[in-house]
N, C-alpha and C positions, 0 to 999 in steps of 0.2 A: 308282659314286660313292663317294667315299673320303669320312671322316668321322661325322657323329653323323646320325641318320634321323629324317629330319624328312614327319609325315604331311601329308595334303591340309589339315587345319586350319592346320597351323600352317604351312604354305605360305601362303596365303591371309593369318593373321596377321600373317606375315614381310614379303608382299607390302604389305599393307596399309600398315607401317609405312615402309617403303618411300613409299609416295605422299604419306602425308602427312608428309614428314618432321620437322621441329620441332616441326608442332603434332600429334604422334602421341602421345596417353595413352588410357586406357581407354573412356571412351564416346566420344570421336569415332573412335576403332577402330572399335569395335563400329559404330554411324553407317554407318561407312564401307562397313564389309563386307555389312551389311543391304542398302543400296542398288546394292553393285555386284550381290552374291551374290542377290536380292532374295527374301530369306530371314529369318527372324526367328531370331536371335541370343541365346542369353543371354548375359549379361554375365558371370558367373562363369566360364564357359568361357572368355572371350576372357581374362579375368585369368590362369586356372589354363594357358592355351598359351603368354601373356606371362610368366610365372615359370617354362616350361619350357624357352621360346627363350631368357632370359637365364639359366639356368641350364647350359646346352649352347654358351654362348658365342657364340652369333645375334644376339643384344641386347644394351647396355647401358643402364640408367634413369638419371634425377636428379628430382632434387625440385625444383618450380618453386616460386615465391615465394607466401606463404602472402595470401589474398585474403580479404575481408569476405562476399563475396557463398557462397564454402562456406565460411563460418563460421572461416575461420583456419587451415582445411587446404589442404593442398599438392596439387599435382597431381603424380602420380607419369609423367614424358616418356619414350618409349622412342626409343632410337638402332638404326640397326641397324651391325653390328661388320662390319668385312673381313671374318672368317670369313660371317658374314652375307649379304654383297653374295656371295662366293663360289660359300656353298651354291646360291644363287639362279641363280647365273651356269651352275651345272652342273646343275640341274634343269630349264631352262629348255634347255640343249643337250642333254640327252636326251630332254626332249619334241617337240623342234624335228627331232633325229633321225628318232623313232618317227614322227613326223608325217610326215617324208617319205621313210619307208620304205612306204607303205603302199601297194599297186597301188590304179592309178586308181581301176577298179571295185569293188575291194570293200566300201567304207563304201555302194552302193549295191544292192547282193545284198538282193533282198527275202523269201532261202528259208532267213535264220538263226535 
């Protein structure tokens, strides 16, 4: 895979954003991944892989329109970028690969 190395997190991140597309910002992320992943998430982590994927050119953010109910703060929206759908597109054919490289029987060997 050619390009920048994107771990199991921020797959998952990527992914994420991916599903929810527009309405993609930090805690419906997090939401998200908890429920599919059904895993307890910090929040800080989902931000610090969010600043890593736009930082590598995975993602890009905007700011949505400032509301009453958080106090006149903005929600920060993540997009995911071409590079983005890409990465995705090539991570997901080399596990589709590896997946059907594997002989029948071996995922059922009970002497590993």
């Amino acid at each position: 895979m050619k390009g920048t190395y994107l771990g199991e997190f921020e797959e998952i991140v990527l992914l994420t954003v991916a599903v929810l597309a527009e309405a993609a910002y930090g805690n419906a992320i997090l939401e998200e991944m908890e429920i599919r992943t059904n895993r307890k998430i910090n929040l800080s982590a989902v931000h610090s892989a969010l600043h890593r994927l736009e930082k590598k050119g995975f993602l890009k953010s905007r700011r949505g329109e400032p509301t009453a109910v958080r106090g006149g703060k903005r929600k920060k929206y993540y997009e995911i970028t071409p590079f983005g759908v890409r990465a995705l597109q090539d991570i997901r054919e080399l596990r589709e690969g590896l997946w059907s490289s594997i002989p029948d029987m071996s995922l059922y060997k009970s002497n590993l």
